[in-house]
C-alpha positions as CSV (number, residue, x, y, z in Angstrom):
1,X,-22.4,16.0,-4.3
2,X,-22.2,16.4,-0.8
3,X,-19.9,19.0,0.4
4,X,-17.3,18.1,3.0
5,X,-14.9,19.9,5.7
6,X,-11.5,20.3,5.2
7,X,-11.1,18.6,8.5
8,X,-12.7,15.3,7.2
9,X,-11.1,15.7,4.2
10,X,-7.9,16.0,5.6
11,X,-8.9,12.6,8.4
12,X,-9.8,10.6,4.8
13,X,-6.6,11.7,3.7
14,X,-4.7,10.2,6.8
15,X,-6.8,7.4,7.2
16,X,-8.3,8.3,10.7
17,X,-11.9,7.0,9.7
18,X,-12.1,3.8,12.1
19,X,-8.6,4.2,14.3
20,X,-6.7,7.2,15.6
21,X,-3.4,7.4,14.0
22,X,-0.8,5.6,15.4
23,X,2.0,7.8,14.7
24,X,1.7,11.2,17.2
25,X,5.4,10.8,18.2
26,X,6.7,12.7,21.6
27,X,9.0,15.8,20.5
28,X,12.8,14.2,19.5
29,X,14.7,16.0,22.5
30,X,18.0,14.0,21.4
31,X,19.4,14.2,17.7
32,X,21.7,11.6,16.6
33,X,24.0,11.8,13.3
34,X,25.3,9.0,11.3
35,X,27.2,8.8,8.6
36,X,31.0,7.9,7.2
37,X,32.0,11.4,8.3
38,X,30.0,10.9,11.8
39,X,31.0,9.7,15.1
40,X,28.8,7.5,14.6
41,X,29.2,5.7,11.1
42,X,26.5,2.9,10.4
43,X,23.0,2.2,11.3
44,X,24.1,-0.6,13.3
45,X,26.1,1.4,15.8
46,X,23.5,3.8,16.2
47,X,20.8,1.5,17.1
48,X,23.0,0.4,19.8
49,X,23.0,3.4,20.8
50,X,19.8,5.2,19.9
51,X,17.4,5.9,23.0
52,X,13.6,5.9,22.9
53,X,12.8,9.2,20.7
54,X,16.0,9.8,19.3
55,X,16.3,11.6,15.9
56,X,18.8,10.1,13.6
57,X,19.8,11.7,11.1
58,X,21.5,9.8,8.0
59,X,23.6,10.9,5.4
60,X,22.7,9.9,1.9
61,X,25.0,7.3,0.3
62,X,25.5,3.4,0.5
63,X,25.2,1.5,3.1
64,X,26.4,-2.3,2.8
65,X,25.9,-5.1,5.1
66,X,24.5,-2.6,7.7
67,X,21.7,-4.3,9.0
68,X,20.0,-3.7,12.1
69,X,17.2,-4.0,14.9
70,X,15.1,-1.4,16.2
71,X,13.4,-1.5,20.0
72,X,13.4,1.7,20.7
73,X,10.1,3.8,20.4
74,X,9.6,7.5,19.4
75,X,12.3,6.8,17.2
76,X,12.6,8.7,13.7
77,X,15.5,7.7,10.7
78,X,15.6,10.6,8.1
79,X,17.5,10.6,5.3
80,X,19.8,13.9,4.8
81,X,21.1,15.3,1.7
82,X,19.7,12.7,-0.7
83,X,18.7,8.8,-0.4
84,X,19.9,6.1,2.0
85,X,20.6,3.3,0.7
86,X,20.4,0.6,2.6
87,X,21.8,-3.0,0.6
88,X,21.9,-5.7,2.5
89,X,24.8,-7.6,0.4
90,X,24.2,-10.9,1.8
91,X,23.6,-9.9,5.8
92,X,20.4,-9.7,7.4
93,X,18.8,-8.7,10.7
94,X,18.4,-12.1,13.4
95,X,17.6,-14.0,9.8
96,X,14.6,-12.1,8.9
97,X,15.8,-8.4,6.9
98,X,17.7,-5.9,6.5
99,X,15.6,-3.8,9.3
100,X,13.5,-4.9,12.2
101,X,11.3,-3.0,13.7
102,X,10.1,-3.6,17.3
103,X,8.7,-0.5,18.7
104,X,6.2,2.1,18.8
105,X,6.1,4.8,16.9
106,X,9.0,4.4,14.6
107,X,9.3,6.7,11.6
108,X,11.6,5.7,8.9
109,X,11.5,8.5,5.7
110,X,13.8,8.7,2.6
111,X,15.2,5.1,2.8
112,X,15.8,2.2,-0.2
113,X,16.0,-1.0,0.8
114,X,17.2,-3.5,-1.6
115,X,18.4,-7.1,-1.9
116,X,17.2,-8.7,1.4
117,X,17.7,-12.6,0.9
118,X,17.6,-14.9,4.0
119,X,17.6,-18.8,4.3
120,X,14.2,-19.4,4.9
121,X,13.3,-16.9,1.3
122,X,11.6,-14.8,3.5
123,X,13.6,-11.8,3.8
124,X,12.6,-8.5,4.0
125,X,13.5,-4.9,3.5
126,X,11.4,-4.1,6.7
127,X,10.4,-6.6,9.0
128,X,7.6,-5.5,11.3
129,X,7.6,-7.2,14.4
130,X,6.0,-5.6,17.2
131,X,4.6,-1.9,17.6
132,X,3.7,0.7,14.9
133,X,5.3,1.8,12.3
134,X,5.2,4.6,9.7
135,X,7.0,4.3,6.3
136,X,7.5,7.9,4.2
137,X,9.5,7.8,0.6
138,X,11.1,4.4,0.9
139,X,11.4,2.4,-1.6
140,X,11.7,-1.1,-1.7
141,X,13.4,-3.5,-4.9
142,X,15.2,-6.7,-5.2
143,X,14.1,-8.5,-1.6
144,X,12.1,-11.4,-1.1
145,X,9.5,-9.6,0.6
146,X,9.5,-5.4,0.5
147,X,7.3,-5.5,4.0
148,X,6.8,-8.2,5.8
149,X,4.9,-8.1,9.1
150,X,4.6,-10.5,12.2
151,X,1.2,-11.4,13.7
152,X,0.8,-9.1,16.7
153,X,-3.1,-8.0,17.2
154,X,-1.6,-4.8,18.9
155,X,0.5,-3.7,15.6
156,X,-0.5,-1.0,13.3
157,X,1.8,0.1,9.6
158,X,0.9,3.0,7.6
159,X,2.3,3.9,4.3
160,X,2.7,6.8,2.5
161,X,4.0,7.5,-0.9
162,X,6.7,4.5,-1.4
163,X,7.5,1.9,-4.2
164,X,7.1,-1.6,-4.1
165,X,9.4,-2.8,-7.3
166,X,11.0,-6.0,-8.3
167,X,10.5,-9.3,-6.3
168,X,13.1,-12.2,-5.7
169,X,11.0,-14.8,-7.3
170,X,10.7,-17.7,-4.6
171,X,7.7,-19.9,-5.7
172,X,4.7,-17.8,-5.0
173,X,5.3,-17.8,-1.4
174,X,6.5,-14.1,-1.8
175,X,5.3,-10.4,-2.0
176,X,5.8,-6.6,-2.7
177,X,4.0,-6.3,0.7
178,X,3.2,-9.0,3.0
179,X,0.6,-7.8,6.1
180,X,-0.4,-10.1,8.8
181,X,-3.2,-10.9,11.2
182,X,-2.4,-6.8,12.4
183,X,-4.8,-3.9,14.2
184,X,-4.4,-1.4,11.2
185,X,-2.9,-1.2,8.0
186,X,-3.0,2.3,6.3
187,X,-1.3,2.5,2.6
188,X,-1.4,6.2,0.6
189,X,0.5,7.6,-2.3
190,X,2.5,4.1,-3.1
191,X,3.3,2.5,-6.3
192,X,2.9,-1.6,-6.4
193,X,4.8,-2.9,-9.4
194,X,6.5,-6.3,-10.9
195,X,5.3,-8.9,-8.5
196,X,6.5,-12.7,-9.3
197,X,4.2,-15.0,-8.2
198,X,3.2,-13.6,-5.0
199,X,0.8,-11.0,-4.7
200,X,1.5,-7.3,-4.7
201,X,-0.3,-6.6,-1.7
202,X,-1.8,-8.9,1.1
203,X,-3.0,-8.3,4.4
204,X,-4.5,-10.0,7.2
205,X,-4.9,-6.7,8.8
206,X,-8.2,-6.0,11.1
207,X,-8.5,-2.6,9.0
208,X,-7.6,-1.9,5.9
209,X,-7.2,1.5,4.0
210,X,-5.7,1.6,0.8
211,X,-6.4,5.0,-0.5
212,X,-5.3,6.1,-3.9
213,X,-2.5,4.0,-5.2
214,X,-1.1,2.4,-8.1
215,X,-1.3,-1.3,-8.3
216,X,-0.1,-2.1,-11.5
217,X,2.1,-5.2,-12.5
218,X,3.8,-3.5,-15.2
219,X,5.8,-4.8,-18.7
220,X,7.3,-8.3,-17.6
221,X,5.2,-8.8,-14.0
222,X,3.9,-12.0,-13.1
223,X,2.0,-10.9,-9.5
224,X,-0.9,-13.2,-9.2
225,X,-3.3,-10.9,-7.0
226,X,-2.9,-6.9,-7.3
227,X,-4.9,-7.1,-3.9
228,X,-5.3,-9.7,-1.6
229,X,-7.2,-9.5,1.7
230,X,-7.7,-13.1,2.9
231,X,-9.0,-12.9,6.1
232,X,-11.6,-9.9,5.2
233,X,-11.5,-7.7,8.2
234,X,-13.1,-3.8,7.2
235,X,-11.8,-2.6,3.9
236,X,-11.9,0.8,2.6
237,X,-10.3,0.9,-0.6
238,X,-10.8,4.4,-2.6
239,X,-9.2,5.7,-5.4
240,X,-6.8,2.9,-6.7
241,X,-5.7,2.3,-10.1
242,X,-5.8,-1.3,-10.3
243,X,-3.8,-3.1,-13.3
244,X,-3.8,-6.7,-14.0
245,X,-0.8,-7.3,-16.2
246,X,-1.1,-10.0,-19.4
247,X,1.5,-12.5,-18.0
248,X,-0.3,-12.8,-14.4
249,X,-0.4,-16.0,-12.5
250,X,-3.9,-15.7,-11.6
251,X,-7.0,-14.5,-13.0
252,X,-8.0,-12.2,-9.8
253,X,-7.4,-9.0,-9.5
254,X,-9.0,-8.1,-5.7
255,X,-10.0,-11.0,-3.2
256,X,-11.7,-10.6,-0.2
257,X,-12.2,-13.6,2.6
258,X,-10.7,-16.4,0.2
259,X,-9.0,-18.1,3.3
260,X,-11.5,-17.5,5.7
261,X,-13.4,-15.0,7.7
262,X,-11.6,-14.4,11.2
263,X,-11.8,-11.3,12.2
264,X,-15.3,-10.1,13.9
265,X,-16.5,-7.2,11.1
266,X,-16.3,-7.9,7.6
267,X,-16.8,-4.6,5.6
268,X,-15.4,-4.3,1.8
269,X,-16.5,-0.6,0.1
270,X,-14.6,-0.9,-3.2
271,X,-15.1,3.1,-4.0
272,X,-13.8,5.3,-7.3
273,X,-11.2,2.6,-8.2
274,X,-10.0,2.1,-11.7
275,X,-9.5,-1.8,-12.4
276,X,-7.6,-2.6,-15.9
277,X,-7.7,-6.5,-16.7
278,X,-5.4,-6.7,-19.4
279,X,-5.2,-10.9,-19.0
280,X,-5.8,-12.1,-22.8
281,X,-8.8,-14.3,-21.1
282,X,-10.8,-15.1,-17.9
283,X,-10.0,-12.4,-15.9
284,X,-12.1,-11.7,-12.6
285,X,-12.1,-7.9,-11.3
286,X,-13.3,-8.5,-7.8
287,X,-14.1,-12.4,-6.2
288,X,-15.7,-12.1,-2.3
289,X,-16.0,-15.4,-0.7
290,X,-19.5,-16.8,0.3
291,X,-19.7,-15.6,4.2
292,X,-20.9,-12.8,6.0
293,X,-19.3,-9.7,4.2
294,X,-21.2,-6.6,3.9
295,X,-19.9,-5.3,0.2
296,X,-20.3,-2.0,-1.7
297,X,-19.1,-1.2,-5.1
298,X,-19.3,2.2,-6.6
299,X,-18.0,4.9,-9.0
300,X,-15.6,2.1,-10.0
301,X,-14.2,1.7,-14.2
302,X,-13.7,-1.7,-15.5
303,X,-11.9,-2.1,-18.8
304,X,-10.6,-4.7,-20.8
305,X,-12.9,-7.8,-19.4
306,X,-16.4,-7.0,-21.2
307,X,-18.1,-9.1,-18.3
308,X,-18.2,-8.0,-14.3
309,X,-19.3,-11.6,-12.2
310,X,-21.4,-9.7,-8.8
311,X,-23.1,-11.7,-6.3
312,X,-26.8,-10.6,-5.7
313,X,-25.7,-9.8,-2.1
314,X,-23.2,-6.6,-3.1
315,X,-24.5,-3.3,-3.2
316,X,-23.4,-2.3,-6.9
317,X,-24.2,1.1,-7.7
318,X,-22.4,3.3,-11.0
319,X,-19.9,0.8,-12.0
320,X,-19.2,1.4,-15.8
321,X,-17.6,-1.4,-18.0
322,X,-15.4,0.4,-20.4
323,X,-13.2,0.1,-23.6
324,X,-9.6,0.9,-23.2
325,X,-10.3,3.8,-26.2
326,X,-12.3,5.4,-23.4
327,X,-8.8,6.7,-21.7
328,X,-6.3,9.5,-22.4
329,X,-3.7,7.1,-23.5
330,X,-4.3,3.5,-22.1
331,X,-1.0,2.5,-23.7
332,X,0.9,5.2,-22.1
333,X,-0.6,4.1,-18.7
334,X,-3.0,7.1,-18.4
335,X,-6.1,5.9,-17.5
336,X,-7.8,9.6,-17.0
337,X,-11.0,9.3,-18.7
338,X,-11.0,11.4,-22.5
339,X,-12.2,15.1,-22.5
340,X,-15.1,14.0,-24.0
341,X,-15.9,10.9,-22.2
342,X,-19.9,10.9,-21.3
343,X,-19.1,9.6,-18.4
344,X,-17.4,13.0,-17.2
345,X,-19.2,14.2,-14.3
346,X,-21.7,11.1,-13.5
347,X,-19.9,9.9,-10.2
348,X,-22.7,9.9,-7.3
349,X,-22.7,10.1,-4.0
350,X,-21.0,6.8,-2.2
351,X,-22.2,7.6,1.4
352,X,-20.3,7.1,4.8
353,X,-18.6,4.6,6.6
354,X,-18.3,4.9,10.2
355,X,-19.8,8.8,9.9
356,X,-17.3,9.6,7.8
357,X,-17.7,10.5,4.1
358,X,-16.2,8.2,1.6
359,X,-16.1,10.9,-1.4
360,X,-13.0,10.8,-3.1
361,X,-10.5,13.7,-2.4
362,X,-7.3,13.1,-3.3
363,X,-5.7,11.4,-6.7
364,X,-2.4,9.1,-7.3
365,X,0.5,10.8,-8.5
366,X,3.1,9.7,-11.1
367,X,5.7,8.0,-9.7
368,X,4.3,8.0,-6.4
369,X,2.5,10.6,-3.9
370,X,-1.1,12.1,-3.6
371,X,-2.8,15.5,-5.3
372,X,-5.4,17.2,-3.8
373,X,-8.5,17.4,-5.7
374,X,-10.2,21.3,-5.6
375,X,-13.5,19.6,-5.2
376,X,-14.7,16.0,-4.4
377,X,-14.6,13.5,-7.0
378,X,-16.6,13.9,-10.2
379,X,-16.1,10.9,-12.4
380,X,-16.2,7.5,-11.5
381,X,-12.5,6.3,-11.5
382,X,-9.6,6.9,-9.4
383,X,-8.0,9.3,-12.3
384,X,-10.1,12.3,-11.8
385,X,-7.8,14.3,-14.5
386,X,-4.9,12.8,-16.7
């Protein structure tokens, strides 16, 4: 395989391939502390106080009811001394979450949000409505939506290492995360987990980059896509473990374009994923909707469907159709190919996108987070060890 830097490794790794990264804060020159033994004692006081690129610092423990909005930009929330908490006990943000988010360059890392419920069933843990935004160990369980962005062309989310857990079950119409018609959407390192209904990811965005997650419905799910991109747009998705659970509400586990092509490129390189269709019958791994999408599968592991449907227009190349016997320990949810699995060591070569590599340099990481791989990917699959 081809060798690469560690600076493109390191621009894979952060998702820089087709946009700049949206999150090169200014320098915090003011530091803001909240906390019951603060001045300043909830979030909602300080973000009517908060200035653009204040730091707040928050002190781990409970916070009921304390629901806020965000303008400011160059803004970063941290979480001191443990989690925040963040339970929204029957209040909510202008109707919509327990946070809103509204300017550029916000930074929120170490938060839980949980049990965001608004009268229209739409509430959210975040709500993104303008701006950027950058989301670092939060987890989200328990709302009607974890993420849930707005339309705005000029808006840009990326994701590193967070859960997506439980759903509020409201008729399909919900999901773990919930993208809109968005410049860029970035997810790394996150774990996707017991959807209902809904769909555990789905985006609108212009540009996608899910790199090296965990997907997976889990014991008691009912998410009906694992991945749902229904507008198309350019898709790089590398490295994923993909897992349809037995109780899903549909057979799919990645769409691409099935509500129509709108945005001017349509690019789908499924690369070194791990898709696991555990639906007693009909599952489909990947369904692309007749239009003008250029698609490339490769290195990819399919297991427990004995049939992959392609359309004579994709660009399949060393996709492998496995048993779930050919894995560590399928029923322990490792899904690193055996020791003495032939197909050790015969991942190829899946080209570029954009001038930029698309080898596979970083793994998933139980519960949630990314590992560094000492070399580019060798085996097909996004588990290059147990």
């Amino acid at each position: 395989m081809t060798t690469i830097t560690r600076r493109k490794s390191l621009q894979w790794a952060t998702g820089a391939a087709l946009l700049p990264p949206c999150l090169s804060q200014a320098a915090s020159s003011v530091v803001m502390k909240v906390g019951p033994n603060q001045a300043i004692k909830s979030l909602a006081a300080a973000a009517g106080q908060a200035k653009d690129g204040t730091r707040i610092e928050v002190d781990a423990g409970d916070y009921l009811g304390d629901v806020a909005v965000w303008p400011q930009s160059d803004l970063t929330l941290r979480a001191v001394g443990g989690r925040v908490r963040m339970l929204a006990g029957g209040k909510s943000a202008q109707g919509k979450g327990i946070f809103v988010t509204t300017g550029e360059r916000i930074r929120i890392e170490g938060f839980d949000f949980s049990g965001a419920v608004v009268s229209d069933q739409n509430g959210a843990g975040i709500r993104l409505e303008r701006g950027s935004l950058h989301l670092l160990d939060c987890t989200f369980k328990d709302n009607e939506n974890g993420v849930l962005t707005g339309n705005d062309k000029n808006c840009r989310l990326e994701v590193d290492d967070c859960d997506f857990g439980t759903i509020v079950r409201r008729e399909g119409q919900n999901h773990n995360m919930y993208v809109g018609s968005i410049a860029y959407l970035r997810v790394t390192g996150s774990h996707f987990h017991h959807g209902q209904l809904g769909h555990l990811l789905k985006s609108r965005a212009a540009v996608n980059h899910i790199f090296y997650n965990r997907l997976a419905d889990g014991l008691g799910g009912e998410a009906s896509y694992e991945l749902d991109l229904p507008n198309g747009g350019q898709a790089l998705v590398v490295g994923n473990l993909m897992q349809q659970s037995s109780g899903t509400q549909n057979p799919h586990i990645v769409t691409f374009g099935e509500e129509g092509y709108t945005w001017p490129n349509q690019e789908l390189k499924l690369i070194n994923n791990t898709l696991i269709d555990l639906r007693p019958s009909g599952g489909v791994y990947l369904r692309v909707a007749p239009g003008p999408a250029v698609v490339e599968v490769t290195n990819n592991l399919l297991a427990g469907n004995p049939k992959f449907n392609t359309n004579g227009h994709w660009q399949t190349r060393n996709n492998f159709i496995v048993d779930l016997n050919a894995f560590v320990l399928a029923a322990r949810g490792d899904f690193g190919l055996r020791p003495d699995s032939p197909l050790r060591g015969k991942a190829i070569d899946p080209g570029q996108s954009g001038g930029m590599s698309l080898l596979q340099t970083r793994q998933f990481l139980q519960p949630r987070g990314t590992l560094a791989l000492k070399r580019p990917a060798k085996h097909p699959g996004a588990l290059q060890f147990p």
